[in-house]
Backbone bond lengths (Angstrom), bond angles and torsions (degrees), N, CA, C in turn:
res aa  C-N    CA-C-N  psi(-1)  N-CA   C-N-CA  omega(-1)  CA-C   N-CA-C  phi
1 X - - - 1.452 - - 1.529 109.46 -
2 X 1.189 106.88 128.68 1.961 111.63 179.04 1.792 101.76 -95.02
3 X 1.312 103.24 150.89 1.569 100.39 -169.97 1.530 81.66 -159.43
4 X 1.283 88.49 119.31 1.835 94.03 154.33 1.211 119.33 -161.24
5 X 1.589 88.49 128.84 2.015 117.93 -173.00 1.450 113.65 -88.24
6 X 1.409 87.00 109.65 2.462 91.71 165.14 1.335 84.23 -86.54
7 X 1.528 100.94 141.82 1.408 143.83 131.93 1.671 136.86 -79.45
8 X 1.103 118.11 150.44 1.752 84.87 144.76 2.268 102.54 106.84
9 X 1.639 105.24 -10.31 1.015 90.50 -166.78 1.838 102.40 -96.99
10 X 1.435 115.69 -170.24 1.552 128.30 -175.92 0.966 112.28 135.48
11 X 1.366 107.61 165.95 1.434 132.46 179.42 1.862 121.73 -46.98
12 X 1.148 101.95 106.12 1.751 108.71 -177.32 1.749 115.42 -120.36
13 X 1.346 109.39 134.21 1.534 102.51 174.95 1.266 118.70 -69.63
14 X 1.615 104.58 145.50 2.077 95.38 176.29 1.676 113.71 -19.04
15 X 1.019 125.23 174.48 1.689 128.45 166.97 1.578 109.49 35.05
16 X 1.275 118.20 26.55 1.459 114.65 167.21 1.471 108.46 -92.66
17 X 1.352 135.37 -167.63 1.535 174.19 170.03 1.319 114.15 -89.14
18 X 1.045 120.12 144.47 1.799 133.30 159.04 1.226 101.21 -162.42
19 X 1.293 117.45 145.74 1.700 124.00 146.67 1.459 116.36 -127.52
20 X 1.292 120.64 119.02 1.095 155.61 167.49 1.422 114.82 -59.51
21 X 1.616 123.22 103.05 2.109 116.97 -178.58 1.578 88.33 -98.86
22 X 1.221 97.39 177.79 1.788 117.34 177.52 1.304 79.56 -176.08
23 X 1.755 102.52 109.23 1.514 115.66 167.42 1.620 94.16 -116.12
24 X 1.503 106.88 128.30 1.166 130.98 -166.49 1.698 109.79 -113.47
25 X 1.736 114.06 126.20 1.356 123.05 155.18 1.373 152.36 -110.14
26 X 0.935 136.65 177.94 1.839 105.42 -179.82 1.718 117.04 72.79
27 X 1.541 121.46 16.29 0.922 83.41 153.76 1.944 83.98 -168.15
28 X 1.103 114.71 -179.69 1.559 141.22 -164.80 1.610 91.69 -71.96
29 X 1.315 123.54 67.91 1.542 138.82 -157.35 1.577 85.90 -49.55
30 X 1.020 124.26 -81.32 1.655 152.16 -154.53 1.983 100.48 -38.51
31 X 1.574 105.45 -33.77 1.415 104.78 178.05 1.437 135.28 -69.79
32 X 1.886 87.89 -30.00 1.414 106.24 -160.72 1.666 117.36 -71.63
33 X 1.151 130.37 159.68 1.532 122.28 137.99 1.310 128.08 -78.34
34 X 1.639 110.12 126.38 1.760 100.23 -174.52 1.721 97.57 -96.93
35 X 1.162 98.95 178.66 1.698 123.76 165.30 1.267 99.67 -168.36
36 X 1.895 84.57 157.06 1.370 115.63 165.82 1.908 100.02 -103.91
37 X 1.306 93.54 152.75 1.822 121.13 176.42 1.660 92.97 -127.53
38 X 1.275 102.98 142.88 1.633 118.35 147.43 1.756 114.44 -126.93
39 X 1.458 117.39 154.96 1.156 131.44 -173.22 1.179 99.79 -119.61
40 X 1.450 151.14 124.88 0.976 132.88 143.78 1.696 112.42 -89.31
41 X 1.432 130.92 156.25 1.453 130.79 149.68 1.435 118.54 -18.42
42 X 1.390 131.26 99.75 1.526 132.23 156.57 1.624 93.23 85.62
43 X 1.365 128.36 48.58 0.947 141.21 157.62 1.824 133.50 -144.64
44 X 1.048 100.23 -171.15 1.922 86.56 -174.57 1.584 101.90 -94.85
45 X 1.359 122.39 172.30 1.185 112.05 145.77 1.488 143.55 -80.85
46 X 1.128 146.04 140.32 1.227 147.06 -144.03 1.191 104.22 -164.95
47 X 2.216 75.33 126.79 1.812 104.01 -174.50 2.203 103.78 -52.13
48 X 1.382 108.37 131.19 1.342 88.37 163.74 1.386 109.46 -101.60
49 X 1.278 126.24 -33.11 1.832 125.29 -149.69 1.357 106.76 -159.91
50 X 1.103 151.01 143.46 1.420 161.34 171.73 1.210 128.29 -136.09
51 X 1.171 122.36 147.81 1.194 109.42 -172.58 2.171 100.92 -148.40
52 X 1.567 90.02 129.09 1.481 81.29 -174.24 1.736 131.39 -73.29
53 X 1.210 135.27 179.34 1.532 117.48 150.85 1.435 121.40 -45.06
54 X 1.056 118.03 -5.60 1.714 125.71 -157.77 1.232 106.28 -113.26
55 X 1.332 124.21 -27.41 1.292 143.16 -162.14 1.214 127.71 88.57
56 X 1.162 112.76 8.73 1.517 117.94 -171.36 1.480 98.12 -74.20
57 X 1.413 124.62 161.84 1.536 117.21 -176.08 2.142 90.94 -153.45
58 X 1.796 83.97 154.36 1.416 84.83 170.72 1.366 109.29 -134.09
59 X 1.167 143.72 -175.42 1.344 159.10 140.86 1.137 126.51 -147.46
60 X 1.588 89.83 144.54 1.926 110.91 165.14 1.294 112.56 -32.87
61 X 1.913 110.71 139.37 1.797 91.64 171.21 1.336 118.52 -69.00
62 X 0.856 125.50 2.19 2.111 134.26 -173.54 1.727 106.60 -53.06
63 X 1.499 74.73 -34.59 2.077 81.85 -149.83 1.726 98.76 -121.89
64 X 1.473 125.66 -5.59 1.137 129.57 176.87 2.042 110.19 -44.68
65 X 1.127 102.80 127.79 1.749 96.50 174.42 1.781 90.28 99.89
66 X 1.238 113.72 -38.49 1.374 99.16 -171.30 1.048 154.19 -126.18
67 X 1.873 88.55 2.89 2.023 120.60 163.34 1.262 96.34 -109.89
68 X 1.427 119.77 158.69 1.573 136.52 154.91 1.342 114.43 -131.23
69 X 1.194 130.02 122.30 1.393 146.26 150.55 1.337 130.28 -70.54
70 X 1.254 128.68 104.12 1.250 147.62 -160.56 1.603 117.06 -101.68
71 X 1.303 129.81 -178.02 2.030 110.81 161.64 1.972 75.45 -163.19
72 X 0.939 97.02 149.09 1.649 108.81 172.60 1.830 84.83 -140.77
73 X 1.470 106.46 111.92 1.308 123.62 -174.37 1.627 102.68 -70.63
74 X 1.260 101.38 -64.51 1.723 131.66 171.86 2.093 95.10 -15.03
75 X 1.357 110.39 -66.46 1.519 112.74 168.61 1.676 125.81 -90.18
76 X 1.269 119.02 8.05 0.987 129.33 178.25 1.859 103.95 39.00
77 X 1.294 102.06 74.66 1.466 129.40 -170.56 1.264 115.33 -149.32
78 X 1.274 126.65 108.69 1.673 144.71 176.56 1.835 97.46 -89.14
79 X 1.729 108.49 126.31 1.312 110.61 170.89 1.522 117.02 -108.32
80 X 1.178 123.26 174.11 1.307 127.21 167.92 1.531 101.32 -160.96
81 X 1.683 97.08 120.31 1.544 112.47 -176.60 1.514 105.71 -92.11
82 X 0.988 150.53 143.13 1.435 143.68 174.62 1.635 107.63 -132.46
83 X 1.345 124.58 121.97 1.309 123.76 -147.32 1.796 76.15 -144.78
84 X 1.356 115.53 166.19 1.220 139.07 -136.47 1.518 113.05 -29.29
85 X 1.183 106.91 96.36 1.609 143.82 -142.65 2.054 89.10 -96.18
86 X 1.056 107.66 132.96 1.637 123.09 178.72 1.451 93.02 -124.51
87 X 1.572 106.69 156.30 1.539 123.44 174.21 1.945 106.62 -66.47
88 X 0.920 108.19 2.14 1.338 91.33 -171.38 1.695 93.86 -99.72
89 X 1.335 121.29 -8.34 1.436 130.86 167.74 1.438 106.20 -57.79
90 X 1.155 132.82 -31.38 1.172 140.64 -170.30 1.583 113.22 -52.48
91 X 1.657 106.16 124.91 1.667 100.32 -172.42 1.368 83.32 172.00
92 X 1.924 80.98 171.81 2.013 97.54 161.72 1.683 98.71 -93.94
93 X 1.125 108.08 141.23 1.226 125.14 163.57 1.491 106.39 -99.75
94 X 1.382 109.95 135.29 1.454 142.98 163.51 1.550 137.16 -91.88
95 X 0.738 137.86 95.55 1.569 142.59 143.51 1.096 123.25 -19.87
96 X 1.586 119.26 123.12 1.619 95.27 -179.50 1.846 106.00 -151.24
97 X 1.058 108.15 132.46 1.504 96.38 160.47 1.982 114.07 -138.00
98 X 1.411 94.54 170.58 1.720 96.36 177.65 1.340 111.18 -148.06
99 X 1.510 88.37 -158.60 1.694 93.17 172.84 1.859 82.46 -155.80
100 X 1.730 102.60 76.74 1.428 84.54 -178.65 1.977 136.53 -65.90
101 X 1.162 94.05 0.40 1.920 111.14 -171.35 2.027 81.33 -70.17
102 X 1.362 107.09 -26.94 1.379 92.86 -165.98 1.984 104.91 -110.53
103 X 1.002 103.46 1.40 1.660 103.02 159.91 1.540 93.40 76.67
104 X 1.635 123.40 28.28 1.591 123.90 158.35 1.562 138.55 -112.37
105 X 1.368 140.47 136.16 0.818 119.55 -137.04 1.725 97.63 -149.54
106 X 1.263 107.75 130.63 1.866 103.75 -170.14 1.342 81.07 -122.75
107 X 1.793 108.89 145.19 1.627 133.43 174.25 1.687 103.47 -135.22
108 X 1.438 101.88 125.19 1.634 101.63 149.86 1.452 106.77 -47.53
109 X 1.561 104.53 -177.40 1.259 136.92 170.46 1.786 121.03 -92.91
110 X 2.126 98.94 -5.35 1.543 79.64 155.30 1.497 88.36 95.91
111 X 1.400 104.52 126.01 1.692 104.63 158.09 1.604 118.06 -154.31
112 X 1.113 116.11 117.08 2.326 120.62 -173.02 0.775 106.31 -27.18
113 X 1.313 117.11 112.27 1.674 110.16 129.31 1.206 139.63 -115.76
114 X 1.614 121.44 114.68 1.416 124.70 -143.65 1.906 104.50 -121.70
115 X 1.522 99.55 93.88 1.571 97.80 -179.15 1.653 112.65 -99.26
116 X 1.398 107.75 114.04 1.072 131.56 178.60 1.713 116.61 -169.90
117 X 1.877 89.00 158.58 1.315 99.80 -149.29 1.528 104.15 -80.45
């Protein structure tokens, strides 16, 4: 069974901080590629940040300069730092991993993040 828990979200003023955990189980942590997703209300979800087995990482241009995606294998925990945070940041953030060659796809349960003043 794959299970993975975000932590880490709440209420932040424009230009504040958050960090976001996704401690992940069920599977060979160290192999996988993680990402972050956000949802906002009456919108799609959208890849924000990734980060490979390798460490290589990407991001959306939205948030480029101003999220970082991290993985500390050791806890089998994917981070996401979010540093001068705008209301349009505002959403559930998602957890995510797969095995896309095989068309599967594991999601947390999602945790707020609501930037406003």
């Amino acid at each position: 069974q794959v299970l993975l828990v975000e932590t880490g979200g709440g209420l932040v003023q424009p230009g504040g901080s958050l960090r976001l955990s996704c401690a992940a189980s069920g599977i060979i942590f160290s192999l996988f590629a993680m990402n972050w997703y956000r949802q906002a209300p009456g919108n799609q979800r959208e890849l924000v940040a990734g980060i490979s087995s390798g460490g290589s990482t990407n991001y959306a241009d939205s948030v480029k300069g101003r999220f970082t995606i991290s993985r500390d294998n050791a806890k089998n925990t994917v981070y996401l730092q979010m540093n001068s945070l705008k209301p349009e940041d505002t959403a559930v953030y998602y957890c995510n991993t797969g095995v896309p060659r095989l068309g599967t796809n594991y999601w947390g349960q999602g945790t707020q993040v609501i930037v406003a003043s």
